[in-house]
N, C-alpha and C positions, 0 to 999 in steps of 0.2 A: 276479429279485426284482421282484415286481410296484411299478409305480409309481402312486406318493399323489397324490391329485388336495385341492386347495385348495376350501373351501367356497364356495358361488355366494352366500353370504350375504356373504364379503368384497367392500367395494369397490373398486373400480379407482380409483389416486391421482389419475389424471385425468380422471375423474366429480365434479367437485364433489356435496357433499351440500346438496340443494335448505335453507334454510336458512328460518325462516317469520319473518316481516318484522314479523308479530304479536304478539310475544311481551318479555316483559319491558316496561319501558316504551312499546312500541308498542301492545301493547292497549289503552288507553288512545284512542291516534290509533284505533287498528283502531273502535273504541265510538262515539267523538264524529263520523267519519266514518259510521260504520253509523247513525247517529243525524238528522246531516243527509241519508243516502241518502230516509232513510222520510219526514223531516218534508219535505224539498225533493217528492219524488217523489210524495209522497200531492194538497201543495198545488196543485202544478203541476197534476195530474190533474185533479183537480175545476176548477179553473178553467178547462182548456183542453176540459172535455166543459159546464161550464154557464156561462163566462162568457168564454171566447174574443173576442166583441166588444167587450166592455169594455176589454180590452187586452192585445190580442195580443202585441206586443212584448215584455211583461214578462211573463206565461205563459210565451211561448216561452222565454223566457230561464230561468227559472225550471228549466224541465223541462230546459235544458241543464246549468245547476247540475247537478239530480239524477244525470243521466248521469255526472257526471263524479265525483260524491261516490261513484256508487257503483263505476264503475271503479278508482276508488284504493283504495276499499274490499275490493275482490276480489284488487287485486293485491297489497294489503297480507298478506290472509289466505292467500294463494298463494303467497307467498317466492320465494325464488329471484333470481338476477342479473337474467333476465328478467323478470321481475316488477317486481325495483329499477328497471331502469332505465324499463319501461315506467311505474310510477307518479312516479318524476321527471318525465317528460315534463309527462304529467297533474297534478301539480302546479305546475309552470311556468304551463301553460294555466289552471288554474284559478286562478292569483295573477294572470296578466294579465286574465283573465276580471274579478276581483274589482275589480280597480282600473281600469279599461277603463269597465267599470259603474258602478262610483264615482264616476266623473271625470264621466262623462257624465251623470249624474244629477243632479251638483251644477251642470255646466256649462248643462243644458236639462232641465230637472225635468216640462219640458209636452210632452219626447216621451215617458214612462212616466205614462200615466195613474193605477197601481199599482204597488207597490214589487215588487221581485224578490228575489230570495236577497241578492241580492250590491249594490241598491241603498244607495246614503251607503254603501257600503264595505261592510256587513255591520250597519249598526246597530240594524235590528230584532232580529239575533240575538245581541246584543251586542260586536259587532265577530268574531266567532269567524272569519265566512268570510274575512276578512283577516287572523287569523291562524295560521286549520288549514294554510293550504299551507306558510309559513315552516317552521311546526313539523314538516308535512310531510318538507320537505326535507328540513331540518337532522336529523330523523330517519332519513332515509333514507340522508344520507353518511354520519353515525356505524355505519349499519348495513353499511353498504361495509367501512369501514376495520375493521370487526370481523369480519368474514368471512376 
């Protein structure tokens, strides 16, 4: 009696299924982070190809924002445990980043001759960049324990 072979479309119990970190309430995070990728990444841009003298510190700083708004971004829409844990990191970084800058803006305001993403906290953007990573997170372990 010939023997039956199992479909290659079943998965193996010990392959988790890549899980998208985007979805349900996290689109939302997925959005307002897609959102600061373009407005952080576009600003930085221009000022670091036509006004770089004017203040480099804060350009620079600015275009590291971007990087990092938009690595979370990607990992968000790329799921997965690796994913999770690499955008944890990255928002870690990016909440120290916000409040690093914060602190230091309020502490010497005449070393940034111009504001950055993440300058007073976030409050040209209305505080968001001090609170997308919170929400970040707090996103990110509920999406843990629901996996």
């Amino acid at each position: 009696m010939p023997e039956t072979t199992t479909s290659a479309t079943t998965t193996d119990a010990a392959t988790p299924a890549r899980r998208s970190l985007g979805t349900g309430p996290g689109r939302l995070l997925v959005t307002v982070y897609g959102v600061f990728t373009v407005a952080a990444a576009s600003r930085s841009l221009y000022q670091l190809i036509a006004q770089f003298h004017v203040a480099p510190l804060a350009y620079s700083l600015s275009a590291v924002s971007a990087i990092v708004y938009g690595f979370i971004t990607f990992s968000l829409v790329r799921g997965g445990e690796g994913a999770r844990k690499a955008a944890i990191v990255s928002c870690v970084l990016e909440l120290i980043g916000v409040l690093g800058v914060g602190t230091w803006t309020l502490a010497d305001a005449s070393a940034f001759t111009d504001s950055t993403v993440w300058s007073y906290y976030g409050m040209d953007y209305l505080f968001i960049p001090v609170v997308l990573p919170v929400t970040g997170l707090m996103w990110l372990r509920r999406a843990r324990t629901a996996t």
